[in-house]
N, C-alpha and C positions, 0 to 999 in steps of 0.2 A: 394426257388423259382425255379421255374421250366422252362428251357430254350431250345426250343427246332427251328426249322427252318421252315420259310413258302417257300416253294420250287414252282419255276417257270418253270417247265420244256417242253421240244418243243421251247419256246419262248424264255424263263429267266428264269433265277434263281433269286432271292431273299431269301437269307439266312440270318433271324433275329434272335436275341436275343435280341430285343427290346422291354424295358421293364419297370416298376416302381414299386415303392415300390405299398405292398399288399395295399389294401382295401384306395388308392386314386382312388376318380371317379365310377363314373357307371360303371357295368363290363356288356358289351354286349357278348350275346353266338351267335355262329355261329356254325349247323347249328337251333338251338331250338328257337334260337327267331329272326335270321336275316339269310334269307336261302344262302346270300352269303354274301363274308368276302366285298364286295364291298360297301354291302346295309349298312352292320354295321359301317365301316367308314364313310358314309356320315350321319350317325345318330349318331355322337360321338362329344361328345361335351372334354373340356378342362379337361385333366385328364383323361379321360377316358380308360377301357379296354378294347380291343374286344379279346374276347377266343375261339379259334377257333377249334374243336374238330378235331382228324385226319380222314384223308378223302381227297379226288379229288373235287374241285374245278374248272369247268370251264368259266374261266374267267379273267378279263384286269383289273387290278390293278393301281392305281397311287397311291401311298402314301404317301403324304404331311403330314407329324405331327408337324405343325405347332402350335399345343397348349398342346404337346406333351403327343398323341394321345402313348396309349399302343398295342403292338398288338403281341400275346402269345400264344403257340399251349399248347394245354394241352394233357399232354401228358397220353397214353393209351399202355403199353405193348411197344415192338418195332416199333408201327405205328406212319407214318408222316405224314403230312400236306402237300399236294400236290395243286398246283392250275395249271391249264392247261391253259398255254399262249401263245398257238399252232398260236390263231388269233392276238393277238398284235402286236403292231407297233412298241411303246416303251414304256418301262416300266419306271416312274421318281421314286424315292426315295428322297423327296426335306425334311432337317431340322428335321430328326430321330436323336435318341437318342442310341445309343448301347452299353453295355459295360459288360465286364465279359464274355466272351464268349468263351468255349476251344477250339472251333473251328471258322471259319470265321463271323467275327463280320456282314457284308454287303454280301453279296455273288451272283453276274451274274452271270448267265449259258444260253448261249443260242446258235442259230443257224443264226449269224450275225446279229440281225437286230436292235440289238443296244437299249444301257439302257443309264440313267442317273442320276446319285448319286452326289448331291448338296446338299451344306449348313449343311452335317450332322456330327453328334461328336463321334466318336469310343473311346472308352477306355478301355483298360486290357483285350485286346483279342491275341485271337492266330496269326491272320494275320486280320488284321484291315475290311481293303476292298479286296475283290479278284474278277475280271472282267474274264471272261473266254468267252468275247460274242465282236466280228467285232463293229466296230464304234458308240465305248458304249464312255461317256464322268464322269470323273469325276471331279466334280469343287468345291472350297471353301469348301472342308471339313477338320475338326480337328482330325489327330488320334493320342490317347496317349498311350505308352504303351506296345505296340505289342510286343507277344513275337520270331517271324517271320521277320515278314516282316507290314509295316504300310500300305503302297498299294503294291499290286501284279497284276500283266498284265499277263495273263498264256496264250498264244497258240489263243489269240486276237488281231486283228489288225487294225491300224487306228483306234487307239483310242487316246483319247483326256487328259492327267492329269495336269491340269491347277491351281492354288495358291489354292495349300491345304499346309497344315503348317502338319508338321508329326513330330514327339517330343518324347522324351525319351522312348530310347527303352530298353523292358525290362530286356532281356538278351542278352549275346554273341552270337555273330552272326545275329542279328538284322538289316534287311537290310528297308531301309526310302522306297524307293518307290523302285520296283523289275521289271523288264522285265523277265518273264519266257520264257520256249521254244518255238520259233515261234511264237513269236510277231512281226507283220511287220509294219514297216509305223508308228506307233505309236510317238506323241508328248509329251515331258513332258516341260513345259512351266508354268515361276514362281511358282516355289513350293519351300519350305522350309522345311528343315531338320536339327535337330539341337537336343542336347542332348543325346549323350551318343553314338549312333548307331555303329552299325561296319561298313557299308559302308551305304553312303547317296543315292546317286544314281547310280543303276546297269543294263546293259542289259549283256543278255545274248547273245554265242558265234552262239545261230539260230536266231537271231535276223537278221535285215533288216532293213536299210536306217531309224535310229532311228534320232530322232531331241529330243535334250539336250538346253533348251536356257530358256537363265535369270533365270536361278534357283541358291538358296541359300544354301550351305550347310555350317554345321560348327558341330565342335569339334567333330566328328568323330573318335573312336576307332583305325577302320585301314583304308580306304580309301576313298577318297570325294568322288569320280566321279568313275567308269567302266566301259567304253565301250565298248562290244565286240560286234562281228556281224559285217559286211560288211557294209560301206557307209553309217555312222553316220554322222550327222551335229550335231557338240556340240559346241556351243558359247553362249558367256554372260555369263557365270557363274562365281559366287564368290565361292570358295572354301578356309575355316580359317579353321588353327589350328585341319587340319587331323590328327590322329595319323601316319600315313604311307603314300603312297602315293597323293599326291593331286589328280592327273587325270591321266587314267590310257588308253592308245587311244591302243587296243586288238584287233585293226581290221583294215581290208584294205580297202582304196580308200576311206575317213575319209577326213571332215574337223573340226580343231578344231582351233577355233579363235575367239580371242577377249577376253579368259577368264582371270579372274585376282583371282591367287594361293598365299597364303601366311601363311607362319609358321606350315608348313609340316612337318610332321616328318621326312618324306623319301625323295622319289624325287618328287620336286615338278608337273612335266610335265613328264610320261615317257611312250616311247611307245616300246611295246612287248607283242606278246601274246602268248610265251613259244614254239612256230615251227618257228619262221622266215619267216612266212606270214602278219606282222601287216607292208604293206608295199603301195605303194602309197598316204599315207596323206598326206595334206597340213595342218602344223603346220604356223599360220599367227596369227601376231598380242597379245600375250599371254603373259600376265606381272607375274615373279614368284616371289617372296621376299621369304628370310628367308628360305628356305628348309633344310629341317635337312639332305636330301641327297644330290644328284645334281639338279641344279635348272631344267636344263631341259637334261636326257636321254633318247637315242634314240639308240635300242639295232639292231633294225632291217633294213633292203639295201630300199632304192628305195624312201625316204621321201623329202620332199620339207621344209624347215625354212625359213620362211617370216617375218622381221619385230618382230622380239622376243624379249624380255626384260628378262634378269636373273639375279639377284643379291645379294649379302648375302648370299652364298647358302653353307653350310656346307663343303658339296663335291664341285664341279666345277660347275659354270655357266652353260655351255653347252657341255654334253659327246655325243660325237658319233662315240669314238673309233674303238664300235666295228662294223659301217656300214660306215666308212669312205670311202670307195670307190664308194659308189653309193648317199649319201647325198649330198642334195643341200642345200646350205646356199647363204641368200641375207640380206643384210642389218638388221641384227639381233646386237643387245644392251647387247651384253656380257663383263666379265671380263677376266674369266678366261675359258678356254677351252682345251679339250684332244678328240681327238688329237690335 
């Protein structure tokens, strides 16, 4: 089978490998019998192929494969499948199918103006979905497998990734949903991760004023949660059964509250982000159980403890030996403590 990408470029990227097995469905050509890839999906009926020979395309795309619609560049020499989506608005991706792909199963690319990738099911790709385009949203989708990363956010901002379920990952170092460089502003809001992954959910240290809330992580290799980048909001989250740290707060002027850590390998809550800058947070309201380090370490000057819960923790309840002179503690639910 032959897997190559329909490319959006100016506007969007759309990067497929979506595909079915041979000789289900009518196979529509593009351009010999349907002179655009747009004509041939609304003349596609359930099951169907469109093959679309390489070449430039200009034109606005929505891809609903609601009856799960194929659609396959056939490939010629080094030449790709290009479509020009210089005039679109936004491009939707609603309920495709993708899998087997050595490179990016779903793939934006654009010039801010924002995509939408819903309802649809990645499996056994290199990095599942990848967003590279300003206030693109990805919602309710399934990806299994990835050998990367399950979602990726690269150098996109204000964007949206809202209850997609992301699951066993394939190999080490497998990150669930990924904040690349310079992503700003961006939400990730009920999503699930679970099965095997090295870290569940990550931003990165150019990141900006990220929002972490009501997401599910579990069983995790080495970390739930990592936050780095300046002025995260990260709450509500469940974090079980990390291999290493539960939540890892790698940035300054941070709030992280309300979430509930338990049976961590390492520490359950700990903030540091290796210079002695991960300072100004407000650490409020955070229930740790069972940490196989300290329930809640605090490496770096200048943090605020509100109302914290640690207990069972391996190491100490709550370390902040080594920023004791500049930590503030109020009304926190500890046992044991150093200093």
């Amino acid at each position: 089978m032959i897997r190559t990408m329909i490319r959006l470029f100016s506007g969007l990227l759309l990067a497929a490998s979506l595909f079915a097995a041979e000789g289900q469905g009518a196979k529509l050509k593009v351009p010999s019998q349907y002179p655009t890839i747009g004509a041939a999906i609304a003349a596609a009926g359930a099951g169907d192929i469109v093959l679309v020979s390489p070449g430039t395309y200009a034109e606005n795309l929505m891809i609903s494969a609601v009856n799960d619609l194929t659609i396959q560049g056939v490939k010629k020499g080094t030449e790709k499948v290009i479509v020009d989506g210089s005039l679109v608005t936004r491009v939707t991706v609603r309920k495709c199918k993708v899998q087997d792909a050595t490179a990016n199963g779903i793939w934006v690319h654009g010039d801010g103006i924002g995509a939408k990738v819903e309802s649809c099911k990645v499996k056994d790709c290199y990095i599942g979905i990848s967003i590279e385009d300003d206030y693109s949203y990805v919602l309710r989708n399934k990806v299994t497998r990835s050998a990367a990363a399950g979602i990726q956010i690269f150098g996109a901002s204000k964007c949206v990734i809202e209850k997609n379920k992301v699951t066993d990952g394939g190999a080490n170092g497998v990150t669930g949903i990924n904040l690349g460089s310079f992503s700003l502003m961006s939400t990730l809001h009920a999503n699930t991760v679970s099965g095997g992954m090295q870290m569940g959910l990550r931003s990165s240290d150019t990141c900006l004023r990220t929002v972490m809330s009501d997401n599910k992580v579990t069983g995790t290799t080495g970390w739930g949660i990592r936050a780095a980048g300046d002025g995260n909001f990260v709450t509500r989250n469940t974090v079980l059964n990390s291999g290493d740290v539960g939540i890892a707060a790698m940035s300054a002027d941070g709030i992280f509250a309300d979430n509930e850590i338990s049976d961590s390998g390492g520490h359950g809550l700990f903030v540091n982000d290796g210079a002695d800058t991960a300072t100004n947070n407000v650490l409020r309201g955070n229930t740790v159980l069972n940490a196989g380090g300290d329930g809640i370490h605090v490496d770096d000057d200048g943090n605020v403890l509100i109302a914290n819960k640690s207990k069972k923790s391996a190491g100490v309840d709550l370390d902040y030996a080594d920023a004791a002179g500049t930590t503030v503690l109020f009304d926190n639910n500890v046992k044991t403590t150093l200093p």
